[in-house]
DRENTIBA-328387 format. One record per residue (C-alpha): x negated, y, z negated; residue in three letters. Coordinates in steps of 0.1 Angstrom, whole numbers, plus 5000, padded with zeros to 4 digits. Layout:
% residues N
XYZAla
...
% end
This chain:
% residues 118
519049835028Unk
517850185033Unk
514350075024Unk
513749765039Unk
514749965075Unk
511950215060Unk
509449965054Unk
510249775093Unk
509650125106Unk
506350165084Unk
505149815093Unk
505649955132Unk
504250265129Unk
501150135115Unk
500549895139Unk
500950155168Unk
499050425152Unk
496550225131Unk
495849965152Unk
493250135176Unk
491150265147Unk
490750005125Unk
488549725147Unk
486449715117Unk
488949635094Unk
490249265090Unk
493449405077Unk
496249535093Unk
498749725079Unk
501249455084Unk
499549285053Unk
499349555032Unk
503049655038Unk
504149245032Unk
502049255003Unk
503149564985Unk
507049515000Unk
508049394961Unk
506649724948Unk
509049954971Unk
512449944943Unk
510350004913Unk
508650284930Unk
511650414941Unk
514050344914Unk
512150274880Unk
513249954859Unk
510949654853Unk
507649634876Unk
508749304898Unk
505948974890Unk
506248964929Unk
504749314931Unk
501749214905Unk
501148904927Unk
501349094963Unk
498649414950Unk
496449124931Unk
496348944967Unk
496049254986Unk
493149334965Unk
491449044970Unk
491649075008Unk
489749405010Unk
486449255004Unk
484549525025Unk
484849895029Unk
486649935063Unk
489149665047Unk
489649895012Unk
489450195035Unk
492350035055Unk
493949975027Unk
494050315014Unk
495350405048Unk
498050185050Unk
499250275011Unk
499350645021Unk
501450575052Unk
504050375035Unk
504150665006Unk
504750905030Unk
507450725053Unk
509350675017Unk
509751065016Unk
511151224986Unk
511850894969Unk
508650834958Unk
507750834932Unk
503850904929Unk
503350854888Unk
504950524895Unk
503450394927Unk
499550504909Unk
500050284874Unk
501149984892Unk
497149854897Unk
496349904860Unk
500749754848Unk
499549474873Unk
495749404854Unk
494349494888Unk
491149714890Unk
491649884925Unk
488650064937Unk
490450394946Unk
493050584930Unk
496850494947Unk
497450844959Unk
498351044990Unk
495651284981Unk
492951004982Unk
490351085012Unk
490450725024Unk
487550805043Unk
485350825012Unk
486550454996Unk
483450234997Unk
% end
């Protein structure tokens, strides 16, 4: 329960503080977050990598055709690792791309410089 009130309050905060800066960007952080929302208990709590997740980074993927898209993308992903605090868990959240047969263009990371994602 505590996450999915995490992930409302992501999905806001992006909106509010991402929305201005991203008029080049088709995607909103809404998408990313409703996209990677299956992801959140595995890369919080471990156990079997949910299909759903697979399905929701494979889609995401294929929505960031362009630069400011992936580059909005990258934003969004570091926003949502950082309102889940301590319980990420980054070693996790990074293999899910390759566990999921998805080649992502830029390493999952909060230390990615989203800036430099072509």
């Amino acid at each position: 329960m505590a996450a999915v009130v995490k992930l409302a309050c992501l999905v806001l905060a992006c909106v509010i503080v991402a929305g201005p800066i991203t008029s080049n960007a088709a995607l909103t952080c809404g998408t990313v977050n409703s996209n990677v929302a299956a992801c959140i208990g595995y890369i919080t709590q471990g156990g079997t990598l949910p299909r759903a997740c697979c399905t929701g980074v494979s889609k995401l993927n294929g929505m960031a055709r362009s630069t400011p898209d992936r580059q909005q993308a990258c934003r969004c992903l570091q926003t949502a690792a950082s309102a889940l605090g301590p319980n990420l868990n980054a070693g996790r959240a990074a293999g899910i791309p390759k566990a999921c047969g998805v080649s992502v263009p830029f390493p999952i990371s909060t230390s990615t410089n989203c800036n430099s994602v072509k």
